[in-house]
LONU-870669 format. One record per residue (C-alpha): residue in one letter; x, y, z. Coordinates in steps of 0.1 Angstrom, whole numbers, plus 5000, padded with zeros to 4 digits. Layout:
<rs>
aXYZ ...
</rs>
This chain:
<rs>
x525683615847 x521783515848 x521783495889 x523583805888 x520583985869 x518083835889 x519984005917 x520084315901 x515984235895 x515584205932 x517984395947 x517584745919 x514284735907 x513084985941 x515985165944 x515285505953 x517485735938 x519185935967 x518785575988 x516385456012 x518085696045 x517986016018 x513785956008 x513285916042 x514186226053 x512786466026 x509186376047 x510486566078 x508386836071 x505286806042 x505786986012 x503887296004 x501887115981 x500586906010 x501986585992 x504886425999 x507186395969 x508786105977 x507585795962 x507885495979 x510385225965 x508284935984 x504885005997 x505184786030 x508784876039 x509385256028 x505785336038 x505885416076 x509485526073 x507785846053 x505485856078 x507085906105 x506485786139 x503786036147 x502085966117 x500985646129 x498585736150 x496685936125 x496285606099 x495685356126 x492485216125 x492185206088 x491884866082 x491684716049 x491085076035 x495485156045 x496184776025 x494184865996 x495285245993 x498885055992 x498184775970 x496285035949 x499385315944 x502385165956 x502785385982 x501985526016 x499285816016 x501786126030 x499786476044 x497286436010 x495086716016 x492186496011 x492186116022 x492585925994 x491685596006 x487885586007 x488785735963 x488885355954 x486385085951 x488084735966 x488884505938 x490084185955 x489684035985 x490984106020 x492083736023 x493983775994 x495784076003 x496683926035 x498183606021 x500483806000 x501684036030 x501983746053 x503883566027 x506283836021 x507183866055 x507483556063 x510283536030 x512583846036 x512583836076 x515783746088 x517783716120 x519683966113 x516984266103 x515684206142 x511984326131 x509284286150 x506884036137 x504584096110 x501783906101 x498584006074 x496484136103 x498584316120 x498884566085 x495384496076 x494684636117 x496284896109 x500084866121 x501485106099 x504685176116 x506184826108 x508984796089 x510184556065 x513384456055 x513384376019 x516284405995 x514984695979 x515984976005 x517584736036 x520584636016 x522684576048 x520284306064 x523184026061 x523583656053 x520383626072 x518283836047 x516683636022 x517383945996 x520484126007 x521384165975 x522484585978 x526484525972 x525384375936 x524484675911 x525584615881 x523284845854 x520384635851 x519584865817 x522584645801 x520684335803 x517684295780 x513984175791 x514483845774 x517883785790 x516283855825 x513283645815 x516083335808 x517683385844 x514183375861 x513683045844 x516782915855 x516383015892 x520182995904 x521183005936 x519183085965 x516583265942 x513483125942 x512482915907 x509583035892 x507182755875 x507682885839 x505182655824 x502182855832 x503383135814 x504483145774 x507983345772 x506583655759 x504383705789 x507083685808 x509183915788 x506484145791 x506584115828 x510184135831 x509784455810 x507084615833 x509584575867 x512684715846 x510785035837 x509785055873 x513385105883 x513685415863 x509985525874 x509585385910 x506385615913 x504685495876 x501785225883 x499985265849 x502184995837 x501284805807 x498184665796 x498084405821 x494684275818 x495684195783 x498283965795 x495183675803 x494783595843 x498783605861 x499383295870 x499583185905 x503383115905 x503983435891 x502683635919 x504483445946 x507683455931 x507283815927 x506283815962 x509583625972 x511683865956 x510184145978 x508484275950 x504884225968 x503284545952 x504484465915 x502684105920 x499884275934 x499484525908 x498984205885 x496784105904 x494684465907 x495584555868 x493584275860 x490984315880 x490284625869 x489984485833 x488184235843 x485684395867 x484284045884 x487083775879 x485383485864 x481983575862 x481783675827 x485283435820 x484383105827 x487082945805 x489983165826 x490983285798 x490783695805 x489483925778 x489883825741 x491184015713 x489584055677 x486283965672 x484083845699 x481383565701 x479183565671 x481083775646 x481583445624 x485283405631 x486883175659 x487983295689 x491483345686 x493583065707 x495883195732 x499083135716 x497183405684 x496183675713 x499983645723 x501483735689 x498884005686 x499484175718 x502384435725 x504084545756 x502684855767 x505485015773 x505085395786 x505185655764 x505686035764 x502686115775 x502285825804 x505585975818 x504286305820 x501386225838 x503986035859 x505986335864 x503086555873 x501886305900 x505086325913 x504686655918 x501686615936 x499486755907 x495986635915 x494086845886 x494386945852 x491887165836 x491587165799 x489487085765 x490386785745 x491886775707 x493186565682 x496486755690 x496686575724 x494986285720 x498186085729 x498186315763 x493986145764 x494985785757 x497385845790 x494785995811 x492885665805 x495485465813 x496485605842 x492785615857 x492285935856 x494786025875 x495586335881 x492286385871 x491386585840 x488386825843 x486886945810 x486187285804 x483587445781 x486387655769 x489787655766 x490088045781 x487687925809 x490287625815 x493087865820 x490888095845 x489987815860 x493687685867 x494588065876 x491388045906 x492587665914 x496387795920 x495488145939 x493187955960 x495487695968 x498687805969 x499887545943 x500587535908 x497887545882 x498087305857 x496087335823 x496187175791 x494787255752 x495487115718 x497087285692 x496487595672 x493387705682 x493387555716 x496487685723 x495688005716 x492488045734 x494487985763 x496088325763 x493788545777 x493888315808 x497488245810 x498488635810 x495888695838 x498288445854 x501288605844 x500188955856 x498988825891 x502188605898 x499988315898 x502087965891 x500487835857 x501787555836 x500487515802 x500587185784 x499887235749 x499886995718 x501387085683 x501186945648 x503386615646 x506886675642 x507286565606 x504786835592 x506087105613 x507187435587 x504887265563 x501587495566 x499887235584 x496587215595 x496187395629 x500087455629 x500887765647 x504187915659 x503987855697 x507487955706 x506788305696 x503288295701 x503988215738 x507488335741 x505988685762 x503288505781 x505288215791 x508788425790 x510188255820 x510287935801 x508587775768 x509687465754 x508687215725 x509786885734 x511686685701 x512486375719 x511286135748 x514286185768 x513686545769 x511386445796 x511186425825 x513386725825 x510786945806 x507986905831 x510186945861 x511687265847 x508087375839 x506887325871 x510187455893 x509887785872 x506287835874 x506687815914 x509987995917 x509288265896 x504988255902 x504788295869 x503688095837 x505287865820 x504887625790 x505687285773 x504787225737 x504886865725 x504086745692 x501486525687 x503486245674 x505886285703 x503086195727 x502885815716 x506085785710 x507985475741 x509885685765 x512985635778 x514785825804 x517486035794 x520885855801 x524485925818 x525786075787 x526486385768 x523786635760 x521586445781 x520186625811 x518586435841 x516486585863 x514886545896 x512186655918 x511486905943 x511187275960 x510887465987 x510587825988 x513388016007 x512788246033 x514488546017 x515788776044 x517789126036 x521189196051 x521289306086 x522689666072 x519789716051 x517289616078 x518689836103 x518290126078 x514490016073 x513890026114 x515490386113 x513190536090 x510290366104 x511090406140 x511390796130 x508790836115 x505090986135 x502490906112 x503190576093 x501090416070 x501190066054 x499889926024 x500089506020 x499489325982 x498988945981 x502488905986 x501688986023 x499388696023 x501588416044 x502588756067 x499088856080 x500688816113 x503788986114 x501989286096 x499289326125 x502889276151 x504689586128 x501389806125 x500389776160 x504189876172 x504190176148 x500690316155 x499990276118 x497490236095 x496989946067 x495390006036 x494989696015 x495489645974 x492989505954 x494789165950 x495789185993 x491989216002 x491888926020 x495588946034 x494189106066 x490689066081 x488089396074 x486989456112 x489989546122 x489789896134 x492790036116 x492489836085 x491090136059 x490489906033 x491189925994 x492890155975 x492890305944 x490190385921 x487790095935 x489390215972 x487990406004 x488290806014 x490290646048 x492890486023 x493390766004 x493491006036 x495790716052 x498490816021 x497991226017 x498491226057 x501691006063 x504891106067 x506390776068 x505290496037 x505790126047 x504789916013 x504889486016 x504389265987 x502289495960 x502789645936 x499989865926 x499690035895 x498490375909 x500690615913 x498290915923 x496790725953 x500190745970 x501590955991 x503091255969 x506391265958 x508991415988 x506391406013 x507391076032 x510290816036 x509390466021 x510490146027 x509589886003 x509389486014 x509089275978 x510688925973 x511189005934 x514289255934 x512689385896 x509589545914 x511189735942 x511690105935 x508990065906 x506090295922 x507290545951 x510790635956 x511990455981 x514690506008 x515290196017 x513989875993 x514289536012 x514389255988 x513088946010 x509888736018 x507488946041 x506888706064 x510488646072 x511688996066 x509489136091 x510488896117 x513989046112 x512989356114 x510289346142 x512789346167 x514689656156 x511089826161 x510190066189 x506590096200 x505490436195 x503990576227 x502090866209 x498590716189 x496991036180 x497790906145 x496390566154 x493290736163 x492890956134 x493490646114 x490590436132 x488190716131 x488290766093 x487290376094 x484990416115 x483090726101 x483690546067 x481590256075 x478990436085 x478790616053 x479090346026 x476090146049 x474290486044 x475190436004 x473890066003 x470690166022 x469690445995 x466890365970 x467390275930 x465490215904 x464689875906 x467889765933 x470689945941 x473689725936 x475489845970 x472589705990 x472789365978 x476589325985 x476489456016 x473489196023 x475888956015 x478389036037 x477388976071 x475888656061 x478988516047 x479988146064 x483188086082 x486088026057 x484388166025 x485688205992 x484788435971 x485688575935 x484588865919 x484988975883 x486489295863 x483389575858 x481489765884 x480989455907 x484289485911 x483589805933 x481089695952 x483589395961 x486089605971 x484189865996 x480789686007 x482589336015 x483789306051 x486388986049 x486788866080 x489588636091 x490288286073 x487988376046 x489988416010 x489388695980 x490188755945 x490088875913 x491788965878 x493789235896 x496689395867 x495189225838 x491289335852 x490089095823 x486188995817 x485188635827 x487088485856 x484988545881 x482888225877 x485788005865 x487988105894 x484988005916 x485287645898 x488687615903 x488687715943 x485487455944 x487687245930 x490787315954 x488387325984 x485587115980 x484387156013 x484187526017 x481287746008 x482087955973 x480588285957 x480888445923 x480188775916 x479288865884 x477989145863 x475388985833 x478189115810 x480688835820 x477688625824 x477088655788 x480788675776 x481588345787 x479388285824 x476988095809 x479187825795 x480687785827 x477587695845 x477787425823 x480887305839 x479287355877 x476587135868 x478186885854 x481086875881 x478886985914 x477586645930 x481486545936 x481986835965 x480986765999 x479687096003 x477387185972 x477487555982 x478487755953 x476688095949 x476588295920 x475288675921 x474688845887 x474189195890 x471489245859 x471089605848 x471689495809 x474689755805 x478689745806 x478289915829 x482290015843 x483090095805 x480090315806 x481090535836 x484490535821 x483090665789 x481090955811 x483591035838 x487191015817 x486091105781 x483691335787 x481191105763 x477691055766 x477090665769 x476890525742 x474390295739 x474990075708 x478189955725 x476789965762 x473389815764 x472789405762 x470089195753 x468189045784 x468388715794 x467088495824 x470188365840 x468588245869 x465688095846 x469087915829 x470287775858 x467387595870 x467187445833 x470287275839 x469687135874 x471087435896 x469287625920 x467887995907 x466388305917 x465388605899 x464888905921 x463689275917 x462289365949 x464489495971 x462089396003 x462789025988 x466889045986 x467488936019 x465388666021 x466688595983 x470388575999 x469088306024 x467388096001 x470688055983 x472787996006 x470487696020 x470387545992 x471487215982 x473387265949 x474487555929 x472387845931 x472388175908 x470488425926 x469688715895 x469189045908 x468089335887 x470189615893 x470190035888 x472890105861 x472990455871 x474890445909 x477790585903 x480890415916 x482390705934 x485690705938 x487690785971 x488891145960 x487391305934 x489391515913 x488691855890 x489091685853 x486691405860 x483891635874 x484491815842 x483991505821 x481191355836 x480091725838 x480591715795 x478791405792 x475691515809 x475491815788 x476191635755 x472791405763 x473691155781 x470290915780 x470690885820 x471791245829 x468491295855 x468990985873 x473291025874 x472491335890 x469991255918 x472190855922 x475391135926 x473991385944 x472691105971 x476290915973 x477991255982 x474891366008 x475891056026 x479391116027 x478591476038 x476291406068 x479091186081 x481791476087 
</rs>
């Protein structure tokens, strides 16, 4: 029985679950996270297999840097985003690491496995495309391999550590013996422990606390080694280095780190047989296997605020190195804004965590922006321990129902370890599905608690990793009813949301066969580039007079991924034939009555249809279209270039604009920035846009900026800001820039505040749809130096009033070499015109003027200039 469980040891403790040929092959193509989410069973065998053979080419070279990114994770770096193998400071020596890889080799080659030969420079050259038989994944090698233990697997979970520690002492068979001696029994229970919980968590190299084990001895590592378990010996070996910093520099005695009180406390030293019977296996816990689970998903970054109420979830985060990293907000709501930015930006799943009651809650305001814009948000929140839960507790709040609308697409609190991984996967495969928020809730005392994985049993449920977004397509019925109406029609026009972004492509294909026009929603800014001629820009109230022209002139209404709120700035009811492209089947139908709604992705559902298109021969409509654009351009330059009282907020947008680098990002928050955003940038292709779109909350502009920084630390970044999100919650988050900004290879990030001390959308609102005067104790804020802030704090700043000095303002910023807040004092009283203006709010802001508004003069001379412009342009 004992040299069957060292079999098991050997032959089990790598395993991957779907087997070595099935892990392979889910790396044919890179996940969409840009991380593989396979995790290798051995390092040196498994590695190049998940490669690939063309991989090779792009890690050769590396040296040292590939052996010690192994060593390091116990795994092959697969498509990360950013190379991770220049993250890590080397902690023991190349020799070393070439003694264990040539020893390894040298063990589980056999003549069977016909392998080329291996030796430690070859892999620390670079040879990544070797590979090793070992017993964990090669479990046909033969009589000739050393470790072709594969056709013995019995449940290693039935035997205990100590039992397995017994067999390794015995050394039956052709295993090799291992020199108990140098190791007391409980060490090597410990260790036994530590390779058992790696065959239920193959990815999971936190581990124990090693480094209070004492130095591993010798023997240890190379019977490890000999059983083809090179990368748990070496993790030894690196755990305690990284305890120990400087092996035997500040341990002359070889002893390792003591425990209990150190030299000149009064007390002895404790012996080492006393430090044994004090320490504990550090078995994983709840919150050590969620971190797991979330770097198994490729999670890289979780925003959030600390509490007693996750301080279990902390402990992990230090135990795992940080890793995924945690990045501390100044607020929880500016955590959640900043995971919304970091998961719009990138196209992958936010992840954001708070404490209980009060953190929890603060995270609302963010998570619904989420929710609103179909962003994938997970929320990781703590709750009072489970014992005190019903009781009244302190900071005990009811987070199913508090979060049961937010996170409505799933919300959970955890009761029991083996409710995980299960819980995190389900989270995340939601969140992604269903680009929406989702939420786990797990007591406090559940975060501490040793976690095992859920077995093969009743009311159990496993779980497993993984997803891929389908390419949706509609029948072929319904898209040949979609290419009649559009071929039909003689004046089509298009309008793309954000869920046209991975189409931009097959939109220009359709628009360009159909003659049409493309006006853009708020949230699909960025979907298409600006210059293009027939691209009329936004819509809606923030939109353009071609948009709106584009809608009250077609006769045929092509609508892909949005789903904009605004009725009125359609087409009008009966007066043309829609087609609707949306991959949720809830939001088709839900703005314009449509004739034929397609339920598909856009990019796959205009492939299918593109083909069914005829190219329309007659572009008088085309021309119309490009003309509006064209005269519209002119007029809203015309609008930036007219004078204001100090600045008028148009000009120092559209200063911006042309001097925006390649592959900007930029993020603009709710008020009347928001307009100038939307009609006075020019996007132009690769660079990315956004904002609280359905939601149109205060305060994410400068957190979403954070977490796109933070997604893409090499691209240049810009807020825009009015000083009333500066002072809601702005401020604070320049905090977070400053502390966070000497990380990112490009320091660009640019914040514009437009200062004119008022609220100043809400103000307009109040004037042109209530007919009120503003009022001012509502309306008006106290000054404040922003820019003056920012240098305080070790960013760049800029305070600007003179509109001769805004240009030269812009290029100072965006040469600088750190965060720069360029403050530029603003005229409140430029009206945001809208598109089309109709009869009721002429009469309102008409009523407000008359019942003394304090700005009615310069409203009127601001109003009648913007509509002079517009005239001179017909």
């Amino acid at each position: 029985m004992a040299g069957l469980l060292v079999a098991c040891l050997a032959a089990v403790a790598w395993r991957p679950s779907a087997g070595p040929e099935a892990a392979a092959s889910t790396t044919d193509a890179p996940s969409r996270s840009g991380r593989s989410t396979w995790l290798a069973d051995c390092a040196v065998c498994h590695g190049p297999r998940a490669l690939g053979t063309d991989r090779g080419p792009a890690i050769a070279g590396r040296g040292t840097a590939l052996v010690d990114f192994v060593v390091r994770t116990g795994r092959m770096p697969v498509d990360a985003p950013s190379d991770p193998l220049e993250r890590h400071p080397v902690r023991y020596t190349e020799r070393e690491i070439r003694d264990l890889v040539t020893y390894t080799a040298g063990f589980v080659r056999g003549p069977e496995a016909a392998t080329p030969d291996l030796t430690g420079a070859d892999l620390a050259a670079g040879a990544a495309t070797y590979r090793l038989d070992c017993a964990a994944c090669h479990q046909s090698a033969g009589a000739g391999g050393a470790l072709a233990y594969g056709d013995i697997a019995p449940p290693l979970d039935l035997a205990s550590p100590r039992e397995v520690a017994e067999a390794i002492r015995t050394g039956p068979g052709n295993m090799p013996r291992f020199d108990g001696d140098t190791l007391d029994e409980q060490e090597l229970v410990d260790v036994v422990a530590y390779v058992q919980k790696l065959r239920h968590d193959p990815g999971d190299r936190g581990g124990f606390a090693l480094g209070h084990l004492g130095p591993v001895p010798e023997g240890l590592v190379a019977w490890l080694v000999g059983l083809g378990l090179m990368v748990v010996a070496i993790r030894l070996i690196g755990t305690v280095r990284a305890d120990d910093e400087e092996p035997g520099a500040d341990d002359p005695d070889g002893e390792g780190d003591s425990i209990g009180p150190g030299p000149g406390s009064g007390d002895p030293a404790p012996t080492r047989a006393e430090q044994t019977q004090e320490r504990s296996v550090r078995v994983a816990t709840v919150s050590d296997q969620i971190l797991e689970r979330l770097r198994a998903w490729g999670v890289d970054t979780v925003f959030g605020y600390p509490g007693d109420g996750i301080n279990g979830l902390m402990g992990a985060f230090g135990r795992a190195e940080d890793r995924p990293r945690f990045l501390q907000a100044r607020h929880e709501e500016l955590a959640a804004f900043e995971a919304v930015g970091y998961a719009k930006f990138s196209g992958r799943v936010g992840v954001v965590m708070a404490t209980s009651g009060p953190g929890a809650i603060h995270l609302l305001n963010g998570l619904y922006d989420a929710k609103l814009d179909h962003v994938p948000v997970v929320a990781i929140v703590g709750q009072t321990a489970r014992s005190a839960m019903g009781g009244n507790y302190q900071q005990e709040v009811d987070l199913l129902s508090l979060y049961k609308d937010v996170a409505s697409s799933f919300v959970q609190t955890a009761m029991v370890p083996d409710q995980f991984p299960n819980l995190i996967d389900r989270a995340i495969r939601i969140a992604q599905a269903e680009r929406t928020v989702t939420c786990v809730i797990v007591p406090s005392d559940l975060q501490e608690e040793e976690w095992e994985p859920p077995a093969h049993a009743f009311k159990e449920v496993p779980s497993s990793l993984g997803w891929v977004a389908p390419d949706l397509v509609p029948p072929s019925s319904e898209l040949d009813r979609a290419a009649e109406v559009l071929n039909a029609g003689e004046r089509v026009a298009i309008l793309v949301g954000q869920g046209a972004r991975r189409a931009a492509t097959e939109v220009e294909e359709v628009a360009e066969l159909l003659g049409a026009g493309v006006a853009k929603a708020l949230l699909g800014k960025d979907v298409l580039p600006d210059d293009l001629p027939y691209v009329t820009g936004s819509i809606g109230l923030l939109g353009t007079k071609p948009s709106w022209d584009l809608m009250m002139g077609c006769d045929t209404f092509l609508m892909i991924g949005s789903n904009l709120p605004y009725a009125q700035f359609l087409p009008e009811f009966g007066q043309a034939r829609g087609v609707q492209i949306d991959i949720d089947g809830k939001m088709v139908g839900l703005r314009y009555p449509m004739e034929v709604p397609l339920v598909g992705d856009a990019g796959a559902t205009l492939r299918a249809l593109l083909p069914r298109l005829h190219r329309k021969e007659d572009r008088s409509w085309r021309q119309d279209v490009e003309d509006g654009v064209e005269r519209w351009r002119a007029i809203v330059a015309d609008r930036a270039d007219t004078s204001a009282n100090p600045i008028n907020p148009q000009k120092v947008v559209a200063e911006l604009s042309p001097r925006l680098p390649d592959g900007a990002i930029l993020a603009a928050d709710s008020g009347s920035v928001a307009n100038w955003y939307a009609r006075d940038i020019q996007l132009r292709r690769g660079m990315r846009g956004s904002l609280s779109g359905t939601l149109a909350t205060m305060g994410p502009g400068l957190p979403y900026a954070f977490g796109a920084k933070v997604a893409h630390p090499d691209r240049p970044v810009f807020a825009l800001v009015g000083d009333g999100a500066m002072q809601m919650n702005g401020i604070n988050e320049l905090i977070t820039i400053a502390k966070y900004w000497q990380e990112w290879p490009d320091p660009r990030l640019v914040v514009l505040v437009l200062h004119n001390n008022d609220l100043n959308q809400v103000t307009w609102e109040q004037r042109a749809m209530a007919g009120d005067p503003k009022f001012e104790a509502s309306q008006v804020l106290p000054e404040f130096p922003y820019a003056a802030y920012a240098t305080s704090i070790g960013l760049g700043g800029l305070y600007v009033d003179d509109p001769d000095q805004l240009g030269a303002g812009w290029d100072q910023a965006l040469a600088s070499e750190r965060p720069f807040v360029l403050d530029v004092r603003t005229d409140p009283e430029v009206p945001p015109l809208p598109p089309h203006v109709e009869l009721e709010q002429a009469k309102a802001l008409a009523s407000a003027m008359l019942h003394g508004d304090p700005a009615s003069s310069e409203i009127l001379v601001q109003g009648v200039k913007g509509k002079v412009k517009e005239f001179l342009h017909r």
